[in-house]
CHARMM-style PDB file with segment names, atoms N, HN, CA, C and O in Angstrom:
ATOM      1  N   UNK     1      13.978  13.558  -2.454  1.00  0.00      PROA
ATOM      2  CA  UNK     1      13.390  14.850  -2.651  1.00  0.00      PROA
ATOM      3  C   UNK     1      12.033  14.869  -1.961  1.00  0.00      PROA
ATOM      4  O   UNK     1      11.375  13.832  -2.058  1.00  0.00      PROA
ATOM      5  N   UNK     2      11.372  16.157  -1.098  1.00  0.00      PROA
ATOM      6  HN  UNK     2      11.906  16.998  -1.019  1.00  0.00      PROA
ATOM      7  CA  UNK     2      10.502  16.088  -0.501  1.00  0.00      PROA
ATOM      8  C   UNK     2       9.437  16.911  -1.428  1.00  0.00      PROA
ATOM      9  O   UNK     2       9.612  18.052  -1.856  1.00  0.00      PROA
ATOM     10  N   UNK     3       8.299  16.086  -1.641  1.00  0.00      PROA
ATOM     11  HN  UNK     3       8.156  15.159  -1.293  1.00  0.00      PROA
ATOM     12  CA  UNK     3       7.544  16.411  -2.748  1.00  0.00      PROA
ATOM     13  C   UNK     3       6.015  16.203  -1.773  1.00  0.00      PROA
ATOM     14  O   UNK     3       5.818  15.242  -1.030  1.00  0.00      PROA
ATOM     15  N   UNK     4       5.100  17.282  -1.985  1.00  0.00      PROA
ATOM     16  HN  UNK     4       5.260  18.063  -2.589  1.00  0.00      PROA
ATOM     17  CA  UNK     4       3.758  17.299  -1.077  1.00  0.00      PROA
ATOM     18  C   UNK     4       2.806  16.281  -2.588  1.00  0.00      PROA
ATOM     19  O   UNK     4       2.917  16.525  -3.789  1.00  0.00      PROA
ATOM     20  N   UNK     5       2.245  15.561  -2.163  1.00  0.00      PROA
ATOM     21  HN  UNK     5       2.154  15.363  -1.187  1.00  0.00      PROA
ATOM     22  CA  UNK     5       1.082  14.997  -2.924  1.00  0.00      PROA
ATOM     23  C   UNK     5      -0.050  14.527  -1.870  1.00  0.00      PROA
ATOM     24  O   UNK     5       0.055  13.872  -0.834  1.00  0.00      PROA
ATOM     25  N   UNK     6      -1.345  15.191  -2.612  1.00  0.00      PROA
ATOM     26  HN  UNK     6      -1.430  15.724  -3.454  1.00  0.00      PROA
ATOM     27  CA  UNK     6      -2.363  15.402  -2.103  1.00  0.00      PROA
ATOM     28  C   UNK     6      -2.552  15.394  -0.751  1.00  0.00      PROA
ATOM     29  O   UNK     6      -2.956  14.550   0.048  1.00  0.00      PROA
ATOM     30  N   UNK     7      -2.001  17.017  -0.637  1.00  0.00      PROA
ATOM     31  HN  UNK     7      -1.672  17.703  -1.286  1.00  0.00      PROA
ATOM     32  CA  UNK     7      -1.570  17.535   1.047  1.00  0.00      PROA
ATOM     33  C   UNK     7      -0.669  16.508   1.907  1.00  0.00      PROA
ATOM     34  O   UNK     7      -0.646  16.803   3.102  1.00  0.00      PROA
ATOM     35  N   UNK     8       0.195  15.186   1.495  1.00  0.00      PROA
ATOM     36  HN  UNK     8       0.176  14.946   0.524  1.00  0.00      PROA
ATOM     37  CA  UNK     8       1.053  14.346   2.182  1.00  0.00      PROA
ATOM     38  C   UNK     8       1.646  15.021   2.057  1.00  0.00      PROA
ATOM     39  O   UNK     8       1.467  16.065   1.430  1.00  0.00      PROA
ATOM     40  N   UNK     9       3.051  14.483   2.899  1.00  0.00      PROA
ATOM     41  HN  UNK     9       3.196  13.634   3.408  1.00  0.00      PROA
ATOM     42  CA  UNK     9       4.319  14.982   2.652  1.00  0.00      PROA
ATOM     43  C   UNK     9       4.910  13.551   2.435  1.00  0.00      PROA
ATOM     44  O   UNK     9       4.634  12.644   3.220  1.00  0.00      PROA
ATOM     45  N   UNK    10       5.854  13.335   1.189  1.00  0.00      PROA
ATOM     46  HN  UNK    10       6.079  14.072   0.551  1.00  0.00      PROA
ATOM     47  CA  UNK    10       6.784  12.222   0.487  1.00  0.00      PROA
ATOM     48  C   UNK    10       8.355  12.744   0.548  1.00  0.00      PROA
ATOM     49  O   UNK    10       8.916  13.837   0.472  1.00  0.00      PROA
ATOM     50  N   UNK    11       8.687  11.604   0.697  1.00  0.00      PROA
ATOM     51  HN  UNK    11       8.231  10.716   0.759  1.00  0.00      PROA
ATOM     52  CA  UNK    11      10.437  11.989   0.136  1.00  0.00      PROA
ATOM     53  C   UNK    11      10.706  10.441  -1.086  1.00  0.00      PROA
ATOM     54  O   UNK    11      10.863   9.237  -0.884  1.00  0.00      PROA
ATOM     55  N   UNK    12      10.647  11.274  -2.289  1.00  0.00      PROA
ATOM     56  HN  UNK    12      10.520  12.253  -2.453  1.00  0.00      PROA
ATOM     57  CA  UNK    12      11.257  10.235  -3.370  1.00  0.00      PROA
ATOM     58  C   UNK    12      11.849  10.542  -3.580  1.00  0.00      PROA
ATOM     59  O   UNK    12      12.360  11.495  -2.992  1.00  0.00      PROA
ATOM     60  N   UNK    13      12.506   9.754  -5.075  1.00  0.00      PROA
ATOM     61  HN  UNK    13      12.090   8.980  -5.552  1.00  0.00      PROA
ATOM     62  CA  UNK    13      13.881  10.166  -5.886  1.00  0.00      PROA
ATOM     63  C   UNK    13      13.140  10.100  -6.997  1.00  0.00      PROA
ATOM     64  O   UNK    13      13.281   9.026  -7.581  1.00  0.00      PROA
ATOM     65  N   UNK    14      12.538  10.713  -7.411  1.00  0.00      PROA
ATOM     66  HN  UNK    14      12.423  11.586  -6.937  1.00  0.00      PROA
ATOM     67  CA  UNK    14      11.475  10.839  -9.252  1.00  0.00      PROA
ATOM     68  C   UNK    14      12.176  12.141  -9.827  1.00  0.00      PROA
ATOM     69  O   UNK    14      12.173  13.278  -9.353  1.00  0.00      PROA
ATOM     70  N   UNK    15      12.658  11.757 -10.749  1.00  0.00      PROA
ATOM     71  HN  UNK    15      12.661  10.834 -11.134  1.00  0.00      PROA
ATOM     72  CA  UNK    15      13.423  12.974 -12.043  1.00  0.00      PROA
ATOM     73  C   UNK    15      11.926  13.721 -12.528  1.00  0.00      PROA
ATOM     74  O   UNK    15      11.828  14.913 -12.821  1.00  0.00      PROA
ATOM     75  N   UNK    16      10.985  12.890 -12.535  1.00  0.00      PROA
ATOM     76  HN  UNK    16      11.065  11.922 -12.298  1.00  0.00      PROA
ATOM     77  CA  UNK    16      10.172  13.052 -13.984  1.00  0.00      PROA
ATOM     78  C   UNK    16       8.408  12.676 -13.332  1.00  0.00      PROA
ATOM     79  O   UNK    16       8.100  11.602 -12.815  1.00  0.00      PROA
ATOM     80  N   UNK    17       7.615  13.666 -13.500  1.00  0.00      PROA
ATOM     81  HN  UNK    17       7.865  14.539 -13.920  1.00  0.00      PROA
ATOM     82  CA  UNK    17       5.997  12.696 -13.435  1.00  0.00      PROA
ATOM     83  C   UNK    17       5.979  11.480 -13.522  1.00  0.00      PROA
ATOM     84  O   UNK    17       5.692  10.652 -12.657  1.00  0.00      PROA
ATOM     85  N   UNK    18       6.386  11.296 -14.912  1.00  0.00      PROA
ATOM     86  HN  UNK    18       6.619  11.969 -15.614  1.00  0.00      PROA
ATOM     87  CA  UNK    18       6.230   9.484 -15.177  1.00  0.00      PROA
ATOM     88  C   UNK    18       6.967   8.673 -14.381  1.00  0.00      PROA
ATOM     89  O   UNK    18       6.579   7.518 -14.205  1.00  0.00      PROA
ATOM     90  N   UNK    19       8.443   9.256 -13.617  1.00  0.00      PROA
ATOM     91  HN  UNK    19       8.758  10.194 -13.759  1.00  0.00      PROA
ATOM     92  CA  UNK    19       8.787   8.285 -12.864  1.00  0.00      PROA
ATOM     93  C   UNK    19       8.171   8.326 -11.500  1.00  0.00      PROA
ATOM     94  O   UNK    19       8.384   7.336 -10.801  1.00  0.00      PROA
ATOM     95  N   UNK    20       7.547   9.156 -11.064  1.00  0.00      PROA
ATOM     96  HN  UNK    20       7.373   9.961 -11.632  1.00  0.00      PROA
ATOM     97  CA  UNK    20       6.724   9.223  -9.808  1.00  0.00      PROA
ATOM     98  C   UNK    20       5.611   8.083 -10.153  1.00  0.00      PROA
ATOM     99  O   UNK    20       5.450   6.975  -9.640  1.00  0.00      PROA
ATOM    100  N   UNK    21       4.700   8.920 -11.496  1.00  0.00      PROA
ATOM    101  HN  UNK    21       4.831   9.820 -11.913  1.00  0.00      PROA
ATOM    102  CA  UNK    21       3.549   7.863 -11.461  1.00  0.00      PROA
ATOM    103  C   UNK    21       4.284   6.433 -11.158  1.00  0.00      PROA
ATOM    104  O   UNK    21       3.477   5.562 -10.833  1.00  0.00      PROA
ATOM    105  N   UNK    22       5.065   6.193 -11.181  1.00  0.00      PROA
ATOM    106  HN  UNK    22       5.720   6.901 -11.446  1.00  0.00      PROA
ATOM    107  CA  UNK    22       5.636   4.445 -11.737  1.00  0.00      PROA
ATOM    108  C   UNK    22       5.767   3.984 -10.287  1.00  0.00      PROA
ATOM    109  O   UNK    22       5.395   2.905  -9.824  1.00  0.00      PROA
ATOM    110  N   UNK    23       6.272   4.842  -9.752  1.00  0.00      PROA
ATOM    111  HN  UNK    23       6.574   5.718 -10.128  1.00  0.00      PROA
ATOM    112  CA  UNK    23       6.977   4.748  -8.265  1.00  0.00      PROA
ATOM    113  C   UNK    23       5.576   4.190  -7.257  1.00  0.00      PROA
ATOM    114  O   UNK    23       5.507   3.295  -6.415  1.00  0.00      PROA
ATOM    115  N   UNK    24       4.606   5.109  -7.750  1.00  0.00      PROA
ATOM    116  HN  UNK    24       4.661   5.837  -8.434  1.00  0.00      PROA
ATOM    117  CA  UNK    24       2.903   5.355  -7.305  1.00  0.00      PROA
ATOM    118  C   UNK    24       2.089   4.402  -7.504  1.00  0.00      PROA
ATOM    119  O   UNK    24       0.930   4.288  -7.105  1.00  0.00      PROA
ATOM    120  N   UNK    25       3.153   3.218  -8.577  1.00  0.00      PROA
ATOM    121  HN  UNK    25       4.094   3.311  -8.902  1.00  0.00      PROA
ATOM    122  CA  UNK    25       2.120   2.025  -9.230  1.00  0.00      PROA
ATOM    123  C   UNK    25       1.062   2.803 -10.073  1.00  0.00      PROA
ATOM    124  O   UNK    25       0.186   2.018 -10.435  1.00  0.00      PROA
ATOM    125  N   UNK    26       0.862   3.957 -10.469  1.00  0.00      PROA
ATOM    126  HN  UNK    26       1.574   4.595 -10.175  1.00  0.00      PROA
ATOM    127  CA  UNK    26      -0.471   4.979 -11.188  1.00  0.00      PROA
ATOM    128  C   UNK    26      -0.034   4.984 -12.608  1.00  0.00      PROA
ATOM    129  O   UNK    26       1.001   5.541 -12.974  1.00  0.00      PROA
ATOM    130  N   UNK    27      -0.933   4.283 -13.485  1.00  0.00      PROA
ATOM    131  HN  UNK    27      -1.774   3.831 -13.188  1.00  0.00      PROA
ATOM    132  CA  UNK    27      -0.778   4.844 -14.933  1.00  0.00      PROA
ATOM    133  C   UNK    27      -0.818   5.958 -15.860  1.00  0.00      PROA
ATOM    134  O   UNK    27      -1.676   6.841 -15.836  1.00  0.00      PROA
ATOM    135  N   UNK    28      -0.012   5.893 -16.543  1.00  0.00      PROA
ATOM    136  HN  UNK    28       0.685   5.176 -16.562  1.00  0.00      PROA
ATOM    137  CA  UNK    28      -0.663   7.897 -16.821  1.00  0.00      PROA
ATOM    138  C   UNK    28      -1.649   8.127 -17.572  1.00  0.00      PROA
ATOM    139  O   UNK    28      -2.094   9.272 -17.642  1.00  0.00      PROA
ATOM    140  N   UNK    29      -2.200   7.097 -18.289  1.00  0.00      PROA
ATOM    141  HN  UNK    29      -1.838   6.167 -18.232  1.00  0.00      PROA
ATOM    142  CA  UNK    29      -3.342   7.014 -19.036  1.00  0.00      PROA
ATOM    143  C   UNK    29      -4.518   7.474 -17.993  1.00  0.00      PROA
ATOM    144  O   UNK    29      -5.151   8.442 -18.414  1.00  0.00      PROA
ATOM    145  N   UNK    30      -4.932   6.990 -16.746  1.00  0.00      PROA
ATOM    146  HN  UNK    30      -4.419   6.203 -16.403  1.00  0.00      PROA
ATOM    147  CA  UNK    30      -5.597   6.862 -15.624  1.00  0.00      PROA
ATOM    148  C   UNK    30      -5.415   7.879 -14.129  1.00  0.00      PROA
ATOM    149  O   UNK    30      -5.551   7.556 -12.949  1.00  0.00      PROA
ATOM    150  N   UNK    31      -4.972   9.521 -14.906  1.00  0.00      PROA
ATOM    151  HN  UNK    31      -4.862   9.783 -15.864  1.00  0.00      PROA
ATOM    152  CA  UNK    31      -4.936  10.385 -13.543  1.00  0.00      PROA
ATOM    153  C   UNK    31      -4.859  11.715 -14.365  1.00  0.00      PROA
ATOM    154  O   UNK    31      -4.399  11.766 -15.506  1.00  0.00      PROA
ATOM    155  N   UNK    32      -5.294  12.656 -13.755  1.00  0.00      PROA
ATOM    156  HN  UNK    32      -5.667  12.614 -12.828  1.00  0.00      PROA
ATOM    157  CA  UNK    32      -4.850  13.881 -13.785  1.00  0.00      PROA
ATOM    158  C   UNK    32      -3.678  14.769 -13.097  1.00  0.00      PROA
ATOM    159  O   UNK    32      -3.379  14.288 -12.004  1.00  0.00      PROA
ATOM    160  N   UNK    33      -3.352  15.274 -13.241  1.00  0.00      PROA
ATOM    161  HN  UNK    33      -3.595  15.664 -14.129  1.00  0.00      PROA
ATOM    162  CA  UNK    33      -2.269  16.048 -12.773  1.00  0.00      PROA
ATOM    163  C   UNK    33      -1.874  17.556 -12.395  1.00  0.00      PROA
ATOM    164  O   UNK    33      -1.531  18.341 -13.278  1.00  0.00      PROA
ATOM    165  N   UNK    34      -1.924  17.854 -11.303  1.00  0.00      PROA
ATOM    166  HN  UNK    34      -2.202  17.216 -10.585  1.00  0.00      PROA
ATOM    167  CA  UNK    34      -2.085  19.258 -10.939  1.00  0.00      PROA
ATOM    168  C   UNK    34      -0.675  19.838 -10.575  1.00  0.00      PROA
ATOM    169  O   UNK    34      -0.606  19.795  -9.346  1.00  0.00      PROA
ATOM    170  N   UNK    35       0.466  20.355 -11.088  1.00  0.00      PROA
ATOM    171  HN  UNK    35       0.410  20.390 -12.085  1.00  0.00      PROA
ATOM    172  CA  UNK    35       1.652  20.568 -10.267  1.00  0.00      PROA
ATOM    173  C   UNK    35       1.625  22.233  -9.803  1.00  0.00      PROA
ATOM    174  O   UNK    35       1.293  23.129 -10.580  1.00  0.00      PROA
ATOM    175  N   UNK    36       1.992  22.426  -8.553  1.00  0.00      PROA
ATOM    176  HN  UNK    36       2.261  21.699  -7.922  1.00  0.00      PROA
ATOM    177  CA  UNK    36       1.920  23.680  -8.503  1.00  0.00      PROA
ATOM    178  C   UNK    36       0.516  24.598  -8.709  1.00  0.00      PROA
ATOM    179  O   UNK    36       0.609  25.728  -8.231  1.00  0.00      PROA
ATOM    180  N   UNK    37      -0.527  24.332  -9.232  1.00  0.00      PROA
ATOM    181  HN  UNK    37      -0.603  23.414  -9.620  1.00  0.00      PROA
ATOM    182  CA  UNK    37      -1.512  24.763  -8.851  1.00  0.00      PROA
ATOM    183  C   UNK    37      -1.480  24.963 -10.907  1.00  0.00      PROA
ATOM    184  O   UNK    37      -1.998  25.914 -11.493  1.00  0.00      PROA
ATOM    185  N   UNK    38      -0.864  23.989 -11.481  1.00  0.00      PROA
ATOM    186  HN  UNK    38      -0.443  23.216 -11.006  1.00  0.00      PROA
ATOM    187  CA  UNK    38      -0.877  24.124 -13.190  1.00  0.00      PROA
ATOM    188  C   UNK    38      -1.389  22.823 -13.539  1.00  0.00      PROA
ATOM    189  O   UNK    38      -0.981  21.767 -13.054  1.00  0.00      PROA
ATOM    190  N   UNK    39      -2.303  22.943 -14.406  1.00  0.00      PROA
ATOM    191  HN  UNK    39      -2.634  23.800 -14.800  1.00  0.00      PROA
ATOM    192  CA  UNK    39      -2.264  21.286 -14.958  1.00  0.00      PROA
ATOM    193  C   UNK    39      -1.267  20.953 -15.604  1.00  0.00      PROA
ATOM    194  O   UNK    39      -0.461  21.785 -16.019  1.00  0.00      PROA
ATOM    195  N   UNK    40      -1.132  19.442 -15.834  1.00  0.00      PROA
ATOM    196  HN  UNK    40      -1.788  18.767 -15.497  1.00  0.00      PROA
ATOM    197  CA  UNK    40       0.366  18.965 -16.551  1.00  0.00      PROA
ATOM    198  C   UNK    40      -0.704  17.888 -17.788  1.00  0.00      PROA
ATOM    199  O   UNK    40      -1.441  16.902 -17.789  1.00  0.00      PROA
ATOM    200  N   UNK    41      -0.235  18.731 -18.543  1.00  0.00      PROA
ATOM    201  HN  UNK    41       0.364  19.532 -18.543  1.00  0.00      PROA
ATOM    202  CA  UNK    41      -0.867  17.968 -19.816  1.00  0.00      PROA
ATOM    203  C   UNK    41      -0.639  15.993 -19.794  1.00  0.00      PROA
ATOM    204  O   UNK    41       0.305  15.643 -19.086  1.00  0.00      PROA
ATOM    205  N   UNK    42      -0.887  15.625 -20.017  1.00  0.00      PROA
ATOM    206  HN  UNK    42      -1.653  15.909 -20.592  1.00  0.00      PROA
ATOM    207  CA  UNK    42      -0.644  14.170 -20.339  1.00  0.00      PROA
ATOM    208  C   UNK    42       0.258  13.504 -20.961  1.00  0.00      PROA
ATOM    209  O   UNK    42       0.525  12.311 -20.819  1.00  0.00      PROA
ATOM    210  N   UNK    43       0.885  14.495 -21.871  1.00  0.00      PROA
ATOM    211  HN  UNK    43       0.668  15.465 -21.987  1.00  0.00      PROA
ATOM    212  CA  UNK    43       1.748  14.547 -23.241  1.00  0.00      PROA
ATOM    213  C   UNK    43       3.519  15.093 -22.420  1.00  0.00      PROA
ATOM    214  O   UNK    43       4.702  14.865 -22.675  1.00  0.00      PROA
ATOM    215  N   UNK    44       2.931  15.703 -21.620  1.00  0.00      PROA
ATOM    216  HN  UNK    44       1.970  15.888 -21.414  1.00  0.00      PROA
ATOM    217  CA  UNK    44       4.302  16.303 -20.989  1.00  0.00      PROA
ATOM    218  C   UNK    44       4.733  15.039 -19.591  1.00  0.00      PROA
ATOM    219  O   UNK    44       5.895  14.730 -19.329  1.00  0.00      PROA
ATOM    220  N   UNK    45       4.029  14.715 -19.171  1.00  0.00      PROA
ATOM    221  HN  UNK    45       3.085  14.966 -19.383  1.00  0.00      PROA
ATOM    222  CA  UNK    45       4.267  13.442 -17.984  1.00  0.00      PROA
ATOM    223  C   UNK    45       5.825  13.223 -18.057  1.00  0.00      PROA
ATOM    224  O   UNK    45       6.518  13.229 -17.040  1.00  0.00      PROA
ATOM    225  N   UNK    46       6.374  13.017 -19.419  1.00  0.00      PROA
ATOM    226  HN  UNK    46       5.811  13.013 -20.246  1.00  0.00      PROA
ATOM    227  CA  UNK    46       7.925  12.652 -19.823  1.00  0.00      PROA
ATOM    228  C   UNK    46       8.745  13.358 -19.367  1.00  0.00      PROA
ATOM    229  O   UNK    46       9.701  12.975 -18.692  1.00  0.00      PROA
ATOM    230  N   UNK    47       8.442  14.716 -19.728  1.00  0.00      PROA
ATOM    231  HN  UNK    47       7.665  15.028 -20.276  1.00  0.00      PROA
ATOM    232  CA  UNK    47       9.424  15.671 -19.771  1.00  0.00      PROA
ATOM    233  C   UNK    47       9.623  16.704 -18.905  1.00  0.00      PROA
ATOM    234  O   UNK    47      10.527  17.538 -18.914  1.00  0.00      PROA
ATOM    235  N   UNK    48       8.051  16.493 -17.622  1.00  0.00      PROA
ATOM    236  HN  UNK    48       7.316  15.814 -17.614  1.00  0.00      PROA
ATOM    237  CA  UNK    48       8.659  17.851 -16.901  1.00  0.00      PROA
ATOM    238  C   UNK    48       8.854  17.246 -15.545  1.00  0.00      PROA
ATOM    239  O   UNK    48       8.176  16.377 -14.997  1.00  0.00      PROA
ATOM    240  N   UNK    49       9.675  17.733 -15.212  1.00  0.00      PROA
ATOM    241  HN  UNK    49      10.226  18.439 -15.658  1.00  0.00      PROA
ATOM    242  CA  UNK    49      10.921  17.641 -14.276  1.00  0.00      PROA
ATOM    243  C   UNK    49      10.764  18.326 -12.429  1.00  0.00      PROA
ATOM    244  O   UNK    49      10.909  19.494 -12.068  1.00  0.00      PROA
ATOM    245  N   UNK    50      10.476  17.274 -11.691  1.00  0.00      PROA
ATOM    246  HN  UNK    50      10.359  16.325 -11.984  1.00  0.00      PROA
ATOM    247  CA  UNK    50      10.312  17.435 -10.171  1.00  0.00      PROA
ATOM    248  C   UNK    50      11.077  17.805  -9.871  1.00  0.00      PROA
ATOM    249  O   UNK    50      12.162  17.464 -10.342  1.00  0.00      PROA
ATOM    250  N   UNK    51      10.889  19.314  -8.284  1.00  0.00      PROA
ATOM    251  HN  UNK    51      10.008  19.591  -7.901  1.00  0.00      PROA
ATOM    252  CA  UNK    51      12.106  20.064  -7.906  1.00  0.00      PROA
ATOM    253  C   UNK    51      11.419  19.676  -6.446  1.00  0.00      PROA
ATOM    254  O   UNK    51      10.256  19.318  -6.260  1.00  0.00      PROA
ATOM    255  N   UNK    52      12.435  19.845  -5.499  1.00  0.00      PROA
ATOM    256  HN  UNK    52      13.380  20.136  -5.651  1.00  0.00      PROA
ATOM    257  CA  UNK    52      12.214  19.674  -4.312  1.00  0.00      PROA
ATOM    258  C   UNK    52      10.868  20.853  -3.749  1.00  0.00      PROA
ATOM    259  O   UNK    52      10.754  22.031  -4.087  1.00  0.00      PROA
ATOM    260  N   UNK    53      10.132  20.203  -2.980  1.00  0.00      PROA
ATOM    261  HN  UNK    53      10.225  19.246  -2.706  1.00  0.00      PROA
ATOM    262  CA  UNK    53       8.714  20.692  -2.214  1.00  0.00      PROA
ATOM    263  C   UNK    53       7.661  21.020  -3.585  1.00  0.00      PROA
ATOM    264  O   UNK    53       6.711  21.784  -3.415  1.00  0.00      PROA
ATOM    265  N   UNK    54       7.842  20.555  -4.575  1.00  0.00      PROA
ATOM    266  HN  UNK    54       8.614  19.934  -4.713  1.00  0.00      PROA
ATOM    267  CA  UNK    54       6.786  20.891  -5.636  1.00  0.00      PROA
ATOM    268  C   UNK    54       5.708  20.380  -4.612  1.00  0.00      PROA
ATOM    269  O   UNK    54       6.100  19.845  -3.575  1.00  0.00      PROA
ATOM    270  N   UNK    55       3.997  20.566  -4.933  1.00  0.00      PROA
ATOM    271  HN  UNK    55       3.680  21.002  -5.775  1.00  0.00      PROA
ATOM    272  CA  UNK    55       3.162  20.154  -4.492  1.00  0.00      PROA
ATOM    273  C   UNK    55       2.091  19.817  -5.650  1.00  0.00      PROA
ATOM    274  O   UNK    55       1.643  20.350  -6.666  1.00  0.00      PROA
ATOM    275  N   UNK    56       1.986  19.001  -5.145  1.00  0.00      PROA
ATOM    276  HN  UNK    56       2.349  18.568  -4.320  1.00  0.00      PROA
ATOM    277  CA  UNK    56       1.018  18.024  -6.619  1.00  0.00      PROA
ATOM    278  C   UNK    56      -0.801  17.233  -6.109  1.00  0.00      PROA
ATOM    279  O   UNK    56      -1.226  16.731  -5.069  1.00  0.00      PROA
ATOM    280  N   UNK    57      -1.222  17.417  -7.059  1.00  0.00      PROA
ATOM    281  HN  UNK    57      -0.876  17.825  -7.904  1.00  0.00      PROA
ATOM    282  CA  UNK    57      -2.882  17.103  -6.529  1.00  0.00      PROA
ATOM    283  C   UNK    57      -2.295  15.778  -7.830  1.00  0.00      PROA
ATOM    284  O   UNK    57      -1.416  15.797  -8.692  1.00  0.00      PROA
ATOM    285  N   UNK    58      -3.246  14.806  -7.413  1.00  0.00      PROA
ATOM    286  HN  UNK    58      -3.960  14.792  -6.713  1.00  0.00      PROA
ATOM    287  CA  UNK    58      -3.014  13.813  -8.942  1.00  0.00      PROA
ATOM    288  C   UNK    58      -4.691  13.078  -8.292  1.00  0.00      PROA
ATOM    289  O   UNK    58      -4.952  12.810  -7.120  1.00  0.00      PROA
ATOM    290  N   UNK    59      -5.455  12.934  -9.325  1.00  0.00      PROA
ATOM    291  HN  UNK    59      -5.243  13.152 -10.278  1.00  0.00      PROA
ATOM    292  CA  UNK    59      -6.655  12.602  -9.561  1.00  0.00      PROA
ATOM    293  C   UNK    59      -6.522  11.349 -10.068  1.00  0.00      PROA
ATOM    294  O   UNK    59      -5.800  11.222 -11.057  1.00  0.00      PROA
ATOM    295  N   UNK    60      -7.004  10.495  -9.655  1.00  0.00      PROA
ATOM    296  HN  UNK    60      -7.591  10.599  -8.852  1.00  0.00      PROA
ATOM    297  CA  UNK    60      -7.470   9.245 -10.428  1.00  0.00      PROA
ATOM    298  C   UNK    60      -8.649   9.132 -10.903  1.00  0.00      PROA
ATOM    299  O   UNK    60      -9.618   9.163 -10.145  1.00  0.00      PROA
ATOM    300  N   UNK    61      -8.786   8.982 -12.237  1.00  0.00      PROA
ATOM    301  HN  UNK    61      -7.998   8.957 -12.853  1.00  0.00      PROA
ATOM    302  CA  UNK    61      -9.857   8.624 -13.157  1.00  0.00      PROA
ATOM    303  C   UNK    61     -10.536   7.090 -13.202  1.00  0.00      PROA
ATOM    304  O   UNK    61     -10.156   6.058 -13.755  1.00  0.00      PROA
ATOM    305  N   UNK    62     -11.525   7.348 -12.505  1.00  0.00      PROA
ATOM    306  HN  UNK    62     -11.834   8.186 -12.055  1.00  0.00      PROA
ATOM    307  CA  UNK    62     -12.215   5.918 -12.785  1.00  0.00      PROA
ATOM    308  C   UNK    62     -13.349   5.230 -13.292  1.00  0.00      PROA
ATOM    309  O   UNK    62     -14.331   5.340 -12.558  1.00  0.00      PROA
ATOM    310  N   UNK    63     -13.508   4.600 -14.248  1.00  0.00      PROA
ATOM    311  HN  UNK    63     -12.710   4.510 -14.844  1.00  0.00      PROA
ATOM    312  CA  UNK    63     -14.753   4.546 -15.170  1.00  0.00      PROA
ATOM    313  C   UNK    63     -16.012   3.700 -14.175  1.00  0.00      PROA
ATOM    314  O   UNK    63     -15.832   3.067 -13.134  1.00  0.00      PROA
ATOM    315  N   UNK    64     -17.097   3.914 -14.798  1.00  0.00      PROA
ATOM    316  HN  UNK    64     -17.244   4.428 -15.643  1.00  0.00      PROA
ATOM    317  CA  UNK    64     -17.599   3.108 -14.146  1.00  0.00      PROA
ATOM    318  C   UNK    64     -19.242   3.167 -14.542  1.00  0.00      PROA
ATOM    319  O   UNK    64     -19.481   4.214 -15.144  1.00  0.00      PROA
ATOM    320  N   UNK    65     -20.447   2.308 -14.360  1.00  0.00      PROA
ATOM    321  HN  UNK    65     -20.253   1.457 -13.871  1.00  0.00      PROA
ATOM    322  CA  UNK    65     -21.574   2.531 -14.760  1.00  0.00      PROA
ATOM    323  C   UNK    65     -22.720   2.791 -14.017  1.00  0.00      PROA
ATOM    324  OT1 UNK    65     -23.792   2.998 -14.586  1.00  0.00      PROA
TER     325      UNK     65
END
C-alpha cells in the first residue's frame, strides 16, 4: 500500500498505525500522529486502519535537558 509519511512516498503492508509504527522501529509511547490532516489519539494507534495514499506527519517526541 502506498502511504505518504512526512511528504515521502512508502509502499508497506501495515493494516493498523501500530503496525506501521513497528514496521518504523517507532514506539507509540514516543510520537505523535497526524493522519490526514487529524490527530490520531494514542489510544486509537490499535484500531484505526491504513487505506491506500493516506498521508501521515508522525512526530517524534524527544526528552531532553
Amino acid at each position: 500500500m502506498k502511504l505518504i509519511i512526512n511528504g515521502e512516498e512508502k509502499n508497506l503492508e501495515c493494516e493498523k498505525i501500530s503496525d506501521l509504527l513497528n514496521s518504523l522501529n517507532l514506539k507509540m509511547d514516543t510520537v505523535a500522529i497526524e493522519l490526514n490532516k487529524n490527530i490520531v489519539h494514542r489510544q486509537n494507534f490499535n484500531n484505526t486502519i491504513l487505506k491506500n495514499d493516506d498521508k501521515l506527519e508522525i512526530v517524534t517526541i524527544v526528552g531532553g535537558g
